[in-house]
C-alpha positions, 0 to 999 in steps of 0.5 A: 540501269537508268536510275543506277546512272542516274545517282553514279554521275560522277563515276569516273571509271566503269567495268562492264566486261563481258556482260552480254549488254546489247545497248549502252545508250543508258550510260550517256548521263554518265558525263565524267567518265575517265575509262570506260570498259564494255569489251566481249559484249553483243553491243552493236551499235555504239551511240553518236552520244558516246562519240561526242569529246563534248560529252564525255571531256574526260575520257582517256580510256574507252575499249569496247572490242570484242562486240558484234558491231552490225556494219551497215550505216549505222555504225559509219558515226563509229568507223569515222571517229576511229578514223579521224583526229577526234580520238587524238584526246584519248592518250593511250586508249585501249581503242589503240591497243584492241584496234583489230579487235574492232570486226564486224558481225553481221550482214555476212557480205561483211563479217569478220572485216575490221570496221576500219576495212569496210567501205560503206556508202551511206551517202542519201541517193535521193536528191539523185533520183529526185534530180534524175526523175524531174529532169526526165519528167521535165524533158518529155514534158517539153516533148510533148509539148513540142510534139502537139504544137508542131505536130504538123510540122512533123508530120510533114516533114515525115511524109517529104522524107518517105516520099523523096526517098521514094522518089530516089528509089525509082529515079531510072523509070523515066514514065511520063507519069514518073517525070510529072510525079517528081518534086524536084522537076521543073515548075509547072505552074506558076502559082499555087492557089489555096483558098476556101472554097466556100467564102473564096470562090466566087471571087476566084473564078469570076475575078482571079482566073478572067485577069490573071489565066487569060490576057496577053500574058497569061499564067498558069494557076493550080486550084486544089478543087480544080487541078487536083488528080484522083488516084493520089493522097490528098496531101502528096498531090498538095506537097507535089504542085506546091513544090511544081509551082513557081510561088504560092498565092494564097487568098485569105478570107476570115473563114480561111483560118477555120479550114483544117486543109486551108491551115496545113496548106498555109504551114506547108508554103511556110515550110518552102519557104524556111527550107528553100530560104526563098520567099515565094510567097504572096497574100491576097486579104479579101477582106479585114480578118478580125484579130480573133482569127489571126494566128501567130503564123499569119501575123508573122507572115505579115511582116515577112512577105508581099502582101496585097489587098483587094480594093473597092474602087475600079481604078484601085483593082487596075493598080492590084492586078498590075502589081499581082502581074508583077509578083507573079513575073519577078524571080525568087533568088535566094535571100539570105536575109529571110528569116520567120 
């Protein structure tokens, strides 16, 4: 058929009824064709070629009824130009006159449907799917960043909810025990003391405790390696002294950031101080922390709270503890402004 039409170009009218065709794409060099007929075939796709008024400028007559069009997305290209003003050239076309003749045969969900009746949904979900997964992949992404970054933020504030709650459930056993265990009691310090032990501690015991616990107006300081109780958790014996305590006084030493527990006592006064919106926080810098060690929280807290260095010279410390003495006495109203 293909070198057939290659010499019929000029044909102008074409009967191919009842043929038992299964294709008729080897008719598209057929270009001036005027009335085409391939009705009662087993044609079931009709080619988008076919369709073209571009191709086919002639054609006034065009029946292929009576064929077992397969409805699926194939044959969309087919049901819109019959739905559509591109067969308005076609002047009394027998497509017109065999409209329902025009059924589907195959899948079965739709045999027997006229194409005309049938609604396909061809449209590419793809871009959806894409849109969808990279959407999802990008949000929990995100999650896990979020979750490794602030993953002791949340582990925190996990605990501060479990433990709450558990007060609140034995809120009516009024112990002594129960009253010295319970956050939201009374203050019972008037600082809380982190530090590292290990490059601090000379400096806390023999400088520290002597100005600061002892003198005509002492106060009272709570040191983890100290104060700390047996029995309980290391971390709910922190949460609860540092909430008992008035302020929190930390001492900062280059080996200070190096310190898991030093580190997660540091973000949990940051903590306090964000939750209560109370600035309750003093840093004491022992000694020039190189840039290397200084964390985005430390750089933040800097600009944000009372920070005093420890001097050299003798009349230098008389200044530091009358201005620490000072800190320590001053009230911590709300302060709407502070913001880290």
């Amino acid at each position: 058929m293909d070198d057939v039409a290659v010499y019929l170009r000029k044909l102008e009218y074409l009967d191919l009824s009842n043929n038992m065709l299964k294709s008729i794409s080897t008719l598209e060099p057929l270009r001036n064709l005027r009335k085409l007929f391939l009705d009662a075939n087993l044609i079931n796709i009709i080619p988008k070629a076919m369709l073209s008024h571009s191709n086919y400028p002639y054609m006034t007559n065009l029946d292929v009824s009576n064929n077992k069009f397969q409805c699926d997305c194939e044959v969309e290209a087919f049901r819109n130009w019959i739905l559509t003003s591109d067969v308005v050239h076609l002047q009394s076309s027998s497509l017109h006159r065999y409209f329902h003749d025009y059924r589907c045969f195959s899948p079965d969900s739709t045999k027997g449907f006229s194409i005309t009746e049938i609604n396909l949904d061809c449209e590419s979900h793809l871009w959806k799917y894409v849109s969808i997964g990279t959407s999802c992949a990008l949000i929990l992404l995100i999650a896990v960043i979020f979750m490794v970054r602030y993953r002791w933020h949340i582990q925190y504030r996990l605990f501060l909810l479990f433990n709450r709650r558990r007060n609140q459930q034995h809120l009516l056993i009024l112990d002594d025990d129960r009253i010295d265990d319970d956050e939201n009691g009374p203050p019972r310090y008037d600082a809380y003391v982190p530090y590292h032990e290990a490059s601090a501690d000379d400096w806390v015991h023999g400088e520290l405790l002597p100005n600061i616990e002892q003198g005509e107006e002492p106060f009272r300081l709570f040191l983890r390696c100290r104060d700390m109780r047996i029995g309980r958790t290391k971390l709910a014996e922190i949460s609860l002294h540092m909430q008992r305590s008035r302020k929190v006084l930390v001492i900062l030493s280059p080996y200070f950031f190096g310190d898991n527990w030093c580190n997660k006592e540091l973000e949990m006064a940051h903590y306090r101080v964000l939750e209560e919106n109370r600035n309750v926080m003093i840093l004491i810098i022992l000694e020039e922390i190189p840039n290397n060690k200084k964390t985005l929280l430390f750089r933040h807290l800097l600009c944000k709270v009372q920070c005093l260095k420890w001097p050299g010279d003798g009349y230098g410390q008389y200044l530091f503890w009358r201005r620490l003495r000072e800190e320590l006495k001053r009230p911590v109203p709300l302060d709407r402004r502070f913001n880290i």
